[in-house]
N, C-alpha and C positions, 0 to 999 in steps of 0.2 A: 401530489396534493396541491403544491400549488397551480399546475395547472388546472384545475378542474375550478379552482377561487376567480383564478383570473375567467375565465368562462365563465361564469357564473354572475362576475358583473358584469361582465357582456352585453348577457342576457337582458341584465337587469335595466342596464342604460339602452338596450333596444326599445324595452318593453315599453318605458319610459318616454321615449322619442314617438313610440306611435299611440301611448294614452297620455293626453294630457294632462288630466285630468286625472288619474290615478285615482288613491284612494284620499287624497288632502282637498280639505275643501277651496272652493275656487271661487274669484270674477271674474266671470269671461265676457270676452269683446262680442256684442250681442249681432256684431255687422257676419260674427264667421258662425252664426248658428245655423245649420241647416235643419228646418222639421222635417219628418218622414209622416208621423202619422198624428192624431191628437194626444198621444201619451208619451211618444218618441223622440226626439232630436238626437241631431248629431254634433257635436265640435270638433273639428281635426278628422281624430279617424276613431275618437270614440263616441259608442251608441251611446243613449242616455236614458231612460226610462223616469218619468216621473213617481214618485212612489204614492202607493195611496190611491192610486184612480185609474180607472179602465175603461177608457174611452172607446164609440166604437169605428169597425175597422173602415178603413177606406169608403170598402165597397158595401158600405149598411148604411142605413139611412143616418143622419147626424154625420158620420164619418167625415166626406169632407168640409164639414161644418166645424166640425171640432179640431180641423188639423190647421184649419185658416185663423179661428182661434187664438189659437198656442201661438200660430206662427205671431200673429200680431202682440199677442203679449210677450213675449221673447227680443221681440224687438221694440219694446216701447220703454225701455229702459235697463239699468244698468241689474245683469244677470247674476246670482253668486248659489253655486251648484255647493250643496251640501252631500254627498256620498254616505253609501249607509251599506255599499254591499254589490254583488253583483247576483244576475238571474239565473237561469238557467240557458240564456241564448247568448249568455257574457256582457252581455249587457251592464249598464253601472249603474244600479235602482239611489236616487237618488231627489233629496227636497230640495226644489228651486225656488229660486224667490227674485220676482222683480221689483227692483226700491223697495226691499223688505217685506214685502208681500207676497205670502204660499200660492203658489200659481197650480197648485193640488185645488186648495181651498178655493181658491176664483172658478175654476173649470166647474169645479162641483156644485158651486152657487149657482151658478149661469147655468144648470142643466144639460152638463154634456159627459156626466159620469155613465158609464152604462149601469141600468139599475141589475142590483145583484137579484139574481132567480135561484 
């Protein structure tokens, strides 16, 4: 029994070392955000999913419009990741806000939501 405890924090302080992010909400340093697409970024070595909006992909029109976007709002100020949950790609669905402001709700102002069909 106790080994299997000691393993088990192990784990847990792996897990930990490669999300930083976890499930506690966060401000993070916006110099180490990487964007991937307009709904995506990355920090460290976890994915991050904006929640609330679905932007489109790359290779669709808008796409790299929207992912230049994000990227610019991400970095135009200081980041604080609220977590709410993970996807189905593990991903960590989450509300972003730069200096206080939903960066769901900006995207969707500016017209870069894909519209729902």
């Amino acid at each position: 029994m106790r080994r299997s405890s000691r393993r088990s924090v192990r784990s847990l302080l792996r897990r930990q070392a490669f999300a930083p992010l976890g499930g506690i909400e966060r401000t993070v340093d916006s110099r180490q955000v990487y964007v991937v697409d307009g709904d995506t970024f990355r920090y460290g070595a976890e994915r991050v999913r904006l929640r609330g909006i679905d932007t489109p992909e790359l290779n669709e029109p808008n796409g790299q419009a929207a992912r230049l976007r994000l990227e610019e709002l991400l970095h135009s100020g200081q980041v604080r990741v609220v977590p709410h949950g993970r996807d189905v790609y593990d991903r960590l669905v989450a509300d972003v806000f730069v200096d206080g402001r939903n960066v769901t709700d900006m995207l969707t102002q500016e017209g870069y939501a894909k519209s729902r069909s």
